[in-house]
Jmol script that loads the backbone (N, CA, C; Angstrom):
load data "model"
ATOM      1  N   UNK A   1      94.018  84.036  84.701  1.00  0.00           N
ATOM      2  CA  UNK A   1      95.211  83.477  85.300  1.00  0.00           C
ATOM      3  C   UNK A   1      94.920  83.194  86.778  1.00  0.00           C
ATOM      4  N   UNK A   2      95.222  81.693  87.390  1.00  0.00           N
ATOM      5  CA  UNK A   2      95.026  81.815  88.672  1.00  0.00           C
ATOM      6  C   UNK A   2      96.208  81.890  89.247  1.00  0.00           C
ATOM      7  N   UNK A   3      96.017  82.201  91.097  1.00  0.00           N
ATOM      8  CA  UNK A   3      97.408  82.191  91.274  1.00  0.00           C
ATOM      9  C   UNK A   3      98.251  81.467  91.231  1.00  0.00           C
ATOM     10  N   UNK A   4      97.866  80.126  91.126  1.00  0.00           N
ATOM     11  CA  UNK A   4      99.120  79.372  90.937  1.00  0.00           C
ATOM     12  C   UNK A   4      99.888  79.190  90.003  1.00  0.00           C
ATOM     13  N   UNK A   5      99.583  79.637  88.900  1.00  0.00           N
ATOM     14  CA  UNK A   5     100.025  79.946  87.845  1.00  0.00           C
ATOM     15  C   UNK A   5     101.136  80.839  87.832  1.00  0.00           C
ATOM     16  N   UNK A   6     101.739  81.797  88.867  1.00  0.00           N
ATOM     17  CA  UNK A   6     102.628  82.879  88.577  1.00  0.00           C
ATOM     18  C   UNK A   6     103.459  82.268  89.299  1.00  0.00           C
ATOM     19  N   UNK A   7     104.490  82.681  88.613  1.00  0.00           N
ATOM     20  CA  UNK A   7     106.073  82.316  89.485  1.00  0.00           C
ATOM     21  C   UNK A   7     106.496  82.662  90.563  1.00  0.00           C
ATOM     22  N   UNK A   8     106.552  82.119  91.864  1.00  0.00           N
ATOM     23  CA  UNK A   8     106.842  82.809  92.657  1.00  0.00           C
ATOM     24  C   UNK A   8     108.429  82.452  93.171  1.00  0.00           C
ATOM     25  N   UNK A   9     108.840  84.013  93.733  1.00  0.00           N
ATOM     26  CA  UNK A   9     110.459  84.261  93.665  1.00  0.00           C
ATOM     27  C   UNK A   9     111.235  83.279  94.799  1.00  0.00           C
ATOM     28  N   UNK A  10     112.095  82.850  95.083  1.00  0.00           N
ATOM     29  CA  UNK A  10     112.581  82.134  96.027  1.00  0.00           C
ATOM     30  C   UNK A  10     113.066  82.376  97.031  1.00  0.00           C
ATOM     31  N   UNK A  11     113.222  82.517  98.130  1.00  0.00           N
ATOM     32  CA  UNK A  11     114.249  82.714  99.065  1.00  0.00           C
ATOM     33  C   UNK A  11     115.403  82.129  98.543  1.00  0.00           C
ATOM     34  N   UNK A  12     116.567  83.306  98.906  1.00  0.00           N
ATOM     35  CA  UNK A  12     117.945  82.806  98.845  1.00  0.00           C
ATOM     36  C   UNK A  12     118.456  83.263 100.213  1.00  0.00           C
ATOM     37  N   UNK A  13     119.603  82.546 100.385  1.00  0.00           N
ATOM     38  CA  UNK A  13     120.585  82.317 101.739  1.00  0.00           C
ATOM     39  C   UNK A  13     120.418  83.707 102.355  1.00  0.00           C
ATOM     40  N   UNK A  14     120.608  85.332 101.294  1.00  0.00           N
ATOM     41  CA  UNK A  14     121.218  85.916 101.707  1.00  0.00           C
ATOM     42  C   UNK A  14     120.109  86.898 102.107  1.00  0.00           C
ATOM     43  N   UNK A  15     118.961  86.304 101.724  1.00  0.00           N
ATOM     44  CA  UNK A  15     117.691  87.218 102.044  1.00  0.00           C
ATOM     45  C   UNK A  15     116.875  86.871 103.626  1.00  0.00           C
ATOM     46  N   UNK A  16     116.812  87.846 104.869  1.00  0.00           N
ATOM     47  CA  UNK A  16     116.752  86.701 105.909  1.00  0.00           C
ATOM     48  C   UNK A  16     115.169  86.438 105.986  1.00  0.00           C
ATOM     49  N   UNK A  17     115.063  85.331 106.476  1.00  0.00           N
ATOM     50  CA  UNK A  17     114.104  84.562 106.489  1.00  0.00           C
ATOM     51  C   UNK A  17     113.560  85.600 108.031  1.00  0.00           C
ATOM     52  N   UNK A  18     111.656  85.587 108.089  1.00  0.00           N
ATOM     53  CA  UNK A  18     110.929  86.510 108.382  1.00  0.00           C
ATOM     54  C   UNK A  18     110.159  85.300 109.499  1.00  0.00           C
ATOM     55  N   UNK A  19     110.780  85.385 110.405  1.00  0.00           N
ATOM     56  CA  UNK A  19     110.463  84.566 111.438  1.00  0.00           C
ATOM     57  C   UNK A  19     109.943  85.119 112.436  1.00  0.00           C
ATOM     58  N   UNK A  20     109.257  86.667 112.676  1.00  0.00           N
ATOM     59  CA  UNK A  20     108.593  87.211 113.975  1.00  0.00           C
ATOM     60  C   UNK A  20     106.856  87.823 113.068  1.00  0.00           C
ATOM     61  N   UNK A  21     105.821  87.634 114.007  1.00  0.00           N
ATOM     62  CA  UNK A  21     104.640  87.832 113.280  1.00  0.00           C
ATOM     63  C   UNK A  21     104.383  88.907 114.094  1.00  0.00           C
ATOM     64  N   UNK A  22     103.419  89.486 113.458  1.00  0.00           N
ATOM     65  CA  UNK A  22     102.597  91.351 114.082  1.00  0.00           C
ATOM     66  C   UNK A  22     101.160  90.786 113.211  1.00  0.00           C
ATOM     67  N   UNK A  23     100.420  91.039 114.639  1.00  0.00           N
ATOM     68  CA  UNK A  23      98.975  90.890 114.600  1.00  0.00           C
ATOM     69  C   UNK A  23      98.308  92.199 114.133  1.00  0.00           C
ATOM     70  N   UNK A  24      97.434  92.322 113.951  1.00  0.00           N
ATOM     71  CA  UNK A  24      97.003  93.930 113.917  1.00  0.00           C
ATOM     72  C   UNK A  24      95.494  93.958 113.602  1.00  0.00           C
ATOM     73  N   UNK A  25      94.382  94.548 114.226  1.00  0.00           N
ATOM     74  CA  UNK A  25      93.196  94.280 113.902  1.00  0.00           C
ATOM     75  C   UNK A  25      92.359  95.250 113.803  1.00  0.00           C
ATOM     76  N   UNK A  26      91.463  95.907 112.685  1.00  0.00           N
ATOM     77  CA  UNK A  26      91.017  97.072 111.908  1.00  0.00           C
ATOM     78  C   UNK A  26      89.425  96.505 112.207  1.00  0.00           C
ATOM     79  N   UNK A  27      88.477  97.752 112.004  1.00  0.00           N
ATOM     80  CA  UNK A  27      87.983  97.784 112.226  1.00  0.00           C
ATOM     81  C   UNK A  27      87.118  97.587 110.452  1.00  0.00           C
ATOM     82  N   UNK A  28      86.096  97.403 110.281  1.00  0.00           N
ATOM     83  CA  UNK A  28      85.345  97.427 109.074  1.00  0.00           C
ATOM     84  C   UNK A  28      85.461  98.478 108.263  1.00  0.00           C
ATOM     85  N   UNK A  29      85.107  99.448 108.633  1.00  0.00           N
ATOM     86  CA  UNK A  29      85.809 100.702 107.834  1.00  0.00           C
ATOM     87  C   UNK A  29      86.911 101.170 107.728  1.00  0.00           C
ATOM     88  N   UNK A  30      88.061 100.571 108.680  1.00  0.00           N
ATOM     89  CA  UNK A  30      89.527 100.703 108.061  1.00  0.00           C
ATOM     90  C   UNK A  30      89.607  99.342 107.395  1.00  0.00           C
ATOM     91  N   UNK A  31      89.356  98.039 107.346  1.00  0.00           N
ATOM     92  CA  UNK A  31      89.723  97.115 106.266  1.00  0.00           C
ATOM     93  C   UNK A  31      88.540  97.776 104.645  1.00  0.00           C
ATOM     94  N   UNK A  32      87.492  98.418 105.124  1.00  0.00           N
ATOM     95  CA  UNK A  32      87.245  98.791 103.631  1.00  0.00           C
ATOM     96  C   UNK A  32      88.012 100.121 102.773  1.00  0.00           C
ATOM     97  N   UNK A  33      88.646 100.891 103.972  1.00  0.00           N
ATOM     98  CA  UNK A  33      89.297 101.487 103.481  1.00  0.00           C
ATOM     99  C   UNK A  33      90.923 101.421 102.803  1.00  0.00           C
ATOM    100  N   UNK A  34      91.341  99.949 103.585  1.00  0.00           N
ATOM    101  CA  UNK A  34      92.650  99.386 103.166  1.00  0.00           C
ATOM    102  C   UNK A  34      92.308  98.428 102.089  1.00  0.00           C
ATOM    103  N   UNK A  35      91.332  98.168 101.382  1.00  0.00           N
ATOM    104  CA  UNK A  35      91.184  96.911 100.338  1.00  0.00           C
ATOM    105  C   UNK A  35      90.659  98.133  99.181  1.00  0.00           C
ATOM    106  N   UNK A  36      89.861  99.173  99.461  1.00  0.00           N
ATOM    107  CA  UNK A  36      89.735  99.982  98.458  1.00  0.00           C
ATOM    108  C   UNK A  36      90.813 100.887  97.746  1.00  0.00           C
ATOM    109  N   UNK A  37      91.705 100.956  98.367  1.00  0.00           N
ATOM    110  CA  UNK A  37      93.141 101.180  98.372  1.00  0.00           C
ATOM    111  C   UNK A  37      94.055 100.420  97.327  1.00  0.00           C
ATOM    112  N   UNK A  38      94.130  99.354  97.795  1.00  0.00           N
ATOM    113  CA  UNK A  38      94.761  98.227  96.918  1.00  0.00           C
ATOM    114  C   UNK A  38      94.143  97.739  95.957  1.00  0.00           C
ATOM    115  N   UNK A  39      93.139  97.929  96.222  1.00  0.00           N
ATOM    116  CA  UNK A  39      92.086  97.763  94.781  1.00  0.00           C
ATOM    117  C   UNK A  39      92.391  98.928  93.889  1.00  0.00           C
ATOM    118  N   UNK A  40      92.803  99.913  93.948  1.00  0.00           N
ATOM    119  CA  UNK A  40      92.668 101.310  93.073  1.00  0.00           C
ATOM    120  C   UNK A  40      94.120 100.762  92.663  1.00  0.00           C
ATOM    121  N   UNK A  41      94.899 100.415  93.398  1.00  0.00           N
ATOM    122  CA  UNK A  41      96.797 100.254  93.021  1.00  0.00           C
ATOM    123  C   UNK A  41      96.992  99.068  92.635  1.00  0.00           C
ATOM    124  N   UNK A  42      95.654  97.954  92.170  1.00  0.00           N
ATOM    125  CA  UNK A  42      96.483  97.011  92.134  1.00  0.00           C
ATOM    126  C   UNK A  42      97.078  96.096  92.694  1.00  0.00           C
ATOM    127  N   UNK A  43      97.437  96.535  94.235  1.00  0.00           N
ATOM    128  CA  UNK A  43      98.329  96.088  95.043  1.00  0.00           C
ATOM    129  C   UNK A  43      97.519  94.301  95.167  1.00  0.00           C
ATOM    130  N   UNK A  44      98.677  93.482  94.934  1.00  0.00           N
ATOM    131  CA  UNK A  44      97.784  91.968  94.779  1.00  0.00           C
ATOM    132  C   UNK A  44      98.226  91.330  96.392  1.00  0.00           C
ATOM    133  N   UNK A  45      99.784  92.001  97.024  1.00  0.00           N
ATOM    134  CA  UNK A  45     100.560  91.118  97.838  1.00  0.00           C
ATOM    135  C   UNK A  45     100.081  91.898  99.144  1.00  0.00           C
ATOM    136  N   UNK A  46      99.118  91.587 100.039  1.00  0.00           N
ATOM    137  CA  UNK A  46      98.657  92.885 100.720  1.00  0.00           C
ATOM    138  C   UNK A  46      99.355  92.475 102.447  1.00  0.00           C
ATOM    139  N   UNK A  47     100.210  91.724 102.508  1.00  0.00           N
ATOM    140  CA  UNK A  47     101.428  91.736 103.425  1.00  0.00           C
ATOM    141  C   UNK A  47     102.814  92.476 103.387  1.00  0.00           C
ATOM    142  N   UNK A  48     103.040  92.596 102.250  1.00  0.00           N
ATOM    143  CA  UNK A  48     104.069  93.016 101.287  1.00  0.00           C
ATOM    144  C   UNK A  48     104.252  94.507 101.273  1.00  0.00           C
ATOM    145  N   UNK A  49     102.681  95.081 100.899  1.00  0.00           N
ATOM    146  CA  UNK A  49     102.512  96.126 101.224  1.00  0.00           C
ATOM    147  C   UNK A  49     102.391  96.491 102.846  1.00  0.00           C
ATOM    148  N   UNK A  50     101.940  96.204 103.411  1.00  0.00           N
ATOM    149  CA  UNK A  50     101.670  96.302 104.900  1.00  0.00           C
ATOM    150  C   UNK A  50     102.924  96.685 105.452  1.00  0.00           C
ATOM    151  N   UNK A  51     104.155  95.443 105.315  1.00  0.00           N
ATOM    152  CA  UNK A  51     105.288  95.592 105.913  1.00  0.00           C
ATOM    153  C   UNK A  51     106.208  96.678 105.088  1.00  0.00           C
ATOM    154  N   UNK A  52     106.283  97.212 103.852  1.00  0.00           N
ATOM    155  CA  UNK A  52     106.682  97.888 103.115  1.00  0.00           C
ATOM    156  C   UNK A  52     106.464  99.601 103.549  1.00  0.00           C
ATOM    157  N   UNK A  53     104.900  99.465 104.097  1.00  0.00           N
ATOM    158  CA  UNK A  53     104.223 101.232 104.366  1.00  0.00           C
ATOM    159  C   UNK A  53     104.687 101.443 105.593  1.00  0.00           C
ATOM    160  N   UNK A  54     104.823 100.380 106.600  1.00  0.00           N
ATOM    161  CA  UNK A  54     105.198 100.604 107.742  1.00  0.00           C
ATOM    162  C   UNK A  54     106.715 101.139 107.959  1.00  0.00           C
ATOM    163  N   UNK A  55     107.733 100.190 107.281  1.00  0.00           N
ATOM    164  CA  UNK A  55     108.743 100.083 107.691  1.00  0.00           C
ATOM    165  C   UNK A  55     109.591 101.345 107.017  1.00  0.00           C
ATOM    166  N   UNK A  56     108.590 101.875 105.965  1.00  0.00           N
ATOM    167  CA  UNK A  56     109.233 103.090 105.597  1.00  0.00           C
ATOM    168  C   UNK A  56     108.799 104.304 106.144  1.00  0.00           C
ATOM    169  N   UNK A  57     107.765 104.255 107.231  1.00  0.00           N
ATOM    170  CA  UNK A  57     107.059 105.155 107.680  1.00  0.00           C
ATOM    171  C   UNK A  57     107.941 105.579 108.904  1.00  0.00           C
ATOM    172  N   UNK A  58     108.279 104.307 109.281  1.00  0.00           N
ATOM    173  CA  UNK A  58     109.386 104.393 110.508  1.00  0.00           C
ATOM    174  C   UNK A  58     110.897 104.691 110.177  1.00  0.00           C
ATOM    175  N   UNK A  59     111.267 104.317 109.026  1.00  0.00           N
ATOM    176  CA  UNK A  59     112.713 105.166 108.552  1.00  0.00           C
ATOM    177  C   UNK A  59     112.621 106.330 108.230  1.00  0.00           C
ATOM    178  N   UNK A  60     111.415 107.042 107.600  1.00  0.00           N
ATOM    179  CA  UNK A  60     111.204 108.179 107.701  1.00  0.00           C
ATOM    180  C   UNK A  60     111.000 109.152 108.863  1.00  0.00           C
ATOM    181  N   UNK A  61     110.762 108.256 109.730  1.00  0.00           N
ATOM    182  CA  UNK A  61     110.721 109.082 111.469  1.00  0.00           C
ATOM    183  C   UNK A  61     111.994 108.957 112.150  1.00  0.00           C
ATOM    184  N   UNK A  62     112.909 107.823 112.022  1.00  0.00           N
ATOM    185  CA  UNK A  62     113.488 108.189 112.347  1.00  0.00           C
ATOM    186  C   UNK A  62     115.101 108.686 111.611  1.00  0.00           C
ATOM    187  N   UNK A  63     114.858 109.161 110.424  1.00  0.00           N
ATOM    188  CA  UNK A  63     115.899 110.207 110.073  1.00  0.00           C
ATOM    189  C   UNK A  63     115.560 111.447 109.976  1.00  0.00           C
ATOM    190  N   UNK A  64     114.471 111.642 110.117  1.00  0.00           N
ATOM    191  CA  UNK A  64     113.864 113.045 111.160  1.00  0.00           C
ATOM    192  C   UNK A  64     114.132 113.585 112.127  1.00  0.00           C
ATOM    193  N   UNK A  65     114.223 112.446 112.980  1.00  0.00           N
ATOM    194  CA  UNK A  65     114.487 113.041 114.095  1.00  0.00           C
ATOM    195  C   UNK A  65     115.794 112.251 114.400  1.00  0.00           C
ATOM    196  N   UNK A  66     116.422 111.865 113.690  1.00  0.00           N
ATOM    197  CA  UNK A  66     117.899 111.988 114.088  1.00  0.00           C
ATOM    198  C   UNK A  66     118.832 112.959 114.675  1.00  0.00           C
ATOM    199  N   UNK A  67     119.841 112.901 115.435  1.00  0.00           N
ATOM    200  CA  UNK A  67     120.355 113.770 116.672  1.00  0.00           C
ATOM    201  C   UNK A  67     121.285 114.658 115.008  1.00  0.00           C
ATOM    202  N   UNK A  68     121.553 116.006 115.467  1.00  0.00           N
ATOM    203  CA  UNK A  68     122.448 116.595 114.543  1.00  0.00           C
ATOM    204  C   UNK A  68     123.220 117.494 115.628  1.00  0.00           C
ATOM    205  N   UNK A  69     124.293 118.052 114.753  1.00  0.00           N
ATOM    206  CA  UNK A  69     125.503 118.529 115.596  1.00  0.00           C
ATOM    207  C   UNK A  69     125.021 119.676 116.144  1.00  0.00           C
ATOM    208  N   UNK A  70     124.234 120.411 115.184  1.00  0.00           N
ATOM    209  CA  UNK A  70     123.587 121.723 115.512  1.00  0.00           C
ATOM    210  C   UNK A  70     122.195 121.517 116.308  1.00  0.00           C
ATOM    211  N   UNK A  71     121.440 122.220 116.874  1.00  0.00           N
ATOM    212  CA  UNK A  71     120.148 122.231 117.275  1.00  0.00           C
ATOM    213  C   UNK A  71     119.407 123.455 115.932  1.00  0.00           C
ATOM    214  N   UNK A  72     118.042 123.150 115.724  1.00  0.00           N
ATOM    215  CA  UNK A  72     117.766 124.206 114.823  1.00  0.00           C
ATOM    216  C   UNK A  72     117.605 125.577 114.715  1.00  0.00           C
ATOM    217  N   UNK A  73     117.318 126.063 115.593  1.00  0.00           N
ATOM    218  CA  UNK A  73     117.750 127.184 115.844  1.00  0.00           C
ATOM    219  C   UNK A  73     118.871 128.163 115.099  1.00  0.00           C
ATOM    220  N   UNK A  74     120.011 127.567 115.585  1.00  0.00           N
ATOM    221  CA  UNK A  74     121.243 127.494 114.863  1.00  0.00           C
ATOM    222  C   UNK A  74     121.519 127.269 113.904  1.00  0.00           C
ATOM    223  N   UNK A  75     120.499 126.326 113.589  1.00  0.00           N
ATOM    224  CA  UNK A  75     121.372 126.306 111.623  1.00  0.00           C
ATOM    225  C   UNK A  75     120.039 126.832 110.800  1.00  0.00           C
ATOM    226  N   UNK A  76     119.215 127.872 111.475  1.00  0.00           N
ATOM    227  CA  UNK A  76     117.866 128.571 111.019  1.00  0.00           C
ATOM    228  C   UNK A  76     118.828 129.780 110.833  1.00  0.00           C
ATOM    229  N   UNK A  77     119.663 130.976 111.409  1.00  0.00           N
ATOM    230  CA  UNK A  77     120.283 131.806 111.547  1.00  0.00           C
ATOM    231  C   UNK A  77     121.616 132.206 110.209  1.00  0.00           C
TER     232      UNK A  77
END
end "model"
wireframe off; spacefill off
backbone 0.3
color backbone group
């Protein structure tokens, strides 16, 4: 199957369109370590993934460290 062959999904109105770019530049042994990666998973869309690992890496930081009523201490006790 080549790629043009697969369907690809459409933008609709309500999905927003991805109009700011991020450069980012690896070194040989981190791109062999990011393609050996996606090679083991499969992973075919390797932007997709990129913006996907990131952006959950950063919602995960920050509901971590989100402000709470208590300090920990306090709600350790």
């Amino acid at each position: 199957m080549r790629k043009r062959d697969k369907v690809c999904a459409r933008a609709t109105p309500l999905t927003p369109k991805r109009e700011h770019r991020i450069v980012c530049l690896l070194s040989k042994e981190e791109m062999r370590i990011v393609d050996r990666y996606l090679e083991s998973y499969k992973i075919t869309n390797k932007s997709r993934w990129f913006r996907e690992t990131i952006l959950h890496f950063i919602y995960r930081n920050l509901q971590e460290d989100a402000p709470t009523l208590f300090k920990e201490y306090d709600m350790r006790r």
